[in-house]
N, C-alpha and C positions, 0 to 999 in steps of 0.2 A: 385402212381407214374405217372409220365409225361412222354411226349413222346415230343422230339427233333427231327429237322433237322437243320445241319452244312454248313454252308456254308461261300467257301473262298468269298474275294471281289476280287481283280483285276485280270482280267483274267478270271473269273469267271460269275461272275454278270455283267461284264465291261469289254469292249478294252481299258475304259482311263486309262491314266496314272496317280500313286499318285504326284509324283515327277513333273512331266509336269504338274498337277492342281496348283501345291504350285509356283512352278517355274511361272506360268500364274497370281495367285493371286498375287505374291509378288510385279510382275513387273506391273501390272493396278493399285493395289494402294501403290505406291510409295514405297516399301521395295528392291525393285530389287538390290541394292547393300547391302543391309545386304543378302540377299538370296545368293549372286554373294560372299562374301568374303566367306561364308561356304561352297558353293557346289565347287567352282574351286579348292580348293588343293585336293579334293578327285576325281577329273577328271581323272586323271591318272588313278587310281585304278579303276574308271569304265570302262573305256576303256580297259584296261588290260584284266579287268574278263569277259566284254562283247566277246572282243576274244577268250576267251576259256581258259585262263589262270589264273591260282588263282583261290578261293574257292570264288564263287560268293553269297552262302548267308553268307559267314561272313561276306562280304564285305557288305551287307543289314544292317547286326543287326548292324555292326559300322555307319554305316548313319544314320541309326533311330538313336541313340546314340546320333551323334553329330551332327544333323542339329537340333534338336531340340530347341538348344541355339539361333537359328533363333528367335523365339516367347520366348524370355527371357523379361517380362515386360508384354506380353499380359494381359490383362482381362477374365475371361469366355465369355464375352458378345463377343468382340471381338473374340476370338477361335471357339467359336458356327456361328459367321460369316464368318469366314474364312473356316470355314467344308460347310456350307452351298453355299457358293460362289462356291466353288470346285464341290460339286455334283451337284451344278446348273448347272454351266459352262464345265465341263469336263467328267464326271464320269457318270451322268445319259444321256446326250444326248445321251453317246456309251453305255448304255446300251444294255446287251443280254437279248431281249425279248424273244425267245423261255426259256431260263433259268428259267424268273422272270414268265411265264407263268407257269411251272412248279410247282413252290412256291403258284402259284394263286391257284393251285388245290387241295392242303393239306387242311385237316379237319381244324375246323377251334380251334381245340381244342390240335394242335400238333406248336409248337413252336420250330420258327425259331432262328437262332443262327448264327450271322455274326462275322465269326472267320476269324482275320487278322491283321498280323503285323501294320496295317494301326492304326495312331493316332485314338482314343476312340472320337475325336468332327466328324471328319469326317466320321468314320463309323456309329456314332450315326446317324449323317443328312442324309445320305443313308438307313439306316433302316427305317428312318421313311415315305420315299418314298413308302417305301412296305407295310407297316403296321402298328400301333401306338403301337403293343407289342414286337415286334423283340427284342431282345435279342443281345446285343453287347461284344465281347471279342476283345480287341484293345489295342494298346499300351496306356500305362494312362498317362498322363504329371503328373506332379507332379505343384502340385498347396500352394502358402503358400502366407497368408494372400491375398488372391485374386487373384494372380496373378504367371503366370509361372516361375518357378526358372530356366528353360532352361535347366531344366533334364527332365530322364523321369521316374517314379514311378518303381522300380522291375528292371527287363530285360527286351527286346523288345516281343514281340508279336508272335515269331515264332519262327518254329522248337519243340523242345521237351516243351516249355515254354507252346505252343497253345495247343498241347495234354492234358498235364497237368493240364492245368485252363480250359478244357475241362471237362475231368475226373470230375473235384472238382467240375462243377457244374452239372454235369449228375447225380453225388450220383449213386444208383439205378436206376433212371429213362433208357429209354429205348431210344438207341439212332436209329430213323429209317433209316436214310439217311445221307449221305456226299455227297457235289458236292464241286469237285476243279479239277483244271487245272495243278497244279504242283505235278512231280514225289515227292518233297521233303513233299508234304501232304499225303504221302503214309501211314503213322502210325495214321493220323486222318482219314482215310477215311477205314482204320482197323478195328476202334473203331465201326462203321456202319453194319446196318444188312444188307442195300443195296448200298452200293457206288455206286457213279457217276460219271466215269472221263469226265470232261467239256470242248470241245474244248481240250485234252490233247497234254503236247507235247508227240515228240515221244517214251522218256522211260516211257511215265505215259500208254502212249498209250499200249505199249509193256504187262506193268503187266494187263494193265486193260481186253485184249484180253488174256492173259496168265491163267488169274484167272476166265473171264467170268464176270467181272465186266460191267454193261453197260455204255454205255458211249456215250454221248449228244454233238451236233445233231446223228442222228444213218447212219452210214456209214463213218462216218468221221474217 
């Protein structure tokens, strides 16, 4: 049996934004009005949930859902660019280095696992920043004869979906650690013999002091 660690991406590994990467890539090479007809009628709905109102990760797993149709026609070659442009540009500069310091110090025989609603080319290209075996659970696009049908393969990537394709690939094996930033990774970070709340906000904060969970940087 193997041993694992879990770990969320934004927020976590990262102050960038997924949304502000894509939103940044789309508009440098020339897509910023297909990016602009998808993200503005669900403006509202952000705005909304950002103020407190309405269920803010439904409102998530419908965006993964339908921006996806954004990259309808892509290539893999291109996708793998587009992930890569992003944790160029966005995603690794904000990197949390005490975090990935963290990651540095694990055996070298325990494997990582970057669990997140975040597209599967993106979290690939960030993985490989860390290491060339990391392990990726990510939303999948759905790919047919080469190219993106502008769906996305299953359901998205989060909520009871990530525990679950968690689960499926733990089998037996032994899962040592969770690190994540969000209350709503409370059931993945369950799954762990040591949890980590990461930068938490404040009801992750709450159990994580509640239960004796530690939690990264220390005093925060």
């Amino acid at each position: 049996m193997g041993q694992y660690v879990a770990v969320d991406l934004e927020g976590t590994l990262t102050t960038g934004g997924i949304w502000k990467g894509i939103n940044r890539y789309m508009q440098y090479h020339h897509y910023y009005w297909r990016y602009l007809s998808h993200y503005v009628p669900n403006y509202l709905w952000d705005r909304y949930t950002v103020a407190g109102y309405g269920n803010r990760d439904k409102f998530k797993v419908h965006l993964v859902n339908t921006m996806q149709t954004m990259f309808r026609g892509f290539d893999m070659s291109l996708l793998n660019q587009m992930g890569s442009w992003i944790v160029e540009n966005e995603l690794w500069p904000k990197r949390r280095l005490d975090v990935l310091e963290e990651l540095a110090k694990l055996d070298s025989r325990v494997s990582i696992v970057l669990v997140s609603g975040t597209y599967d080319n993106i979290l690939s290209e960030f993985g490989k920043k860390i290491n060339n075996r990391v392990i990726v659970l990510g939303t999948q696009i759905e790919i047919i004869n080469g190219r993106s049908t502008g769906r996305i393969l299953g359901e998205p990537n989060q909520g009871s979906v990530k525990v679950l394709r968690l689960k499926n690939l733990l089998g037996e094996s032994e899962l040592i650690s969770t690190f994540s930033d969000g209350f709503a990774d409370i059931p993945m970070l369950e799954l762990s013999k040591f949890p980590v709340a990461v930068y938490p906000d404040d009801k992750l904060k709450k159990v994580a002091n509640d239960r004796n969970w530690r939690v990264l940087p220390s005093g925060n």
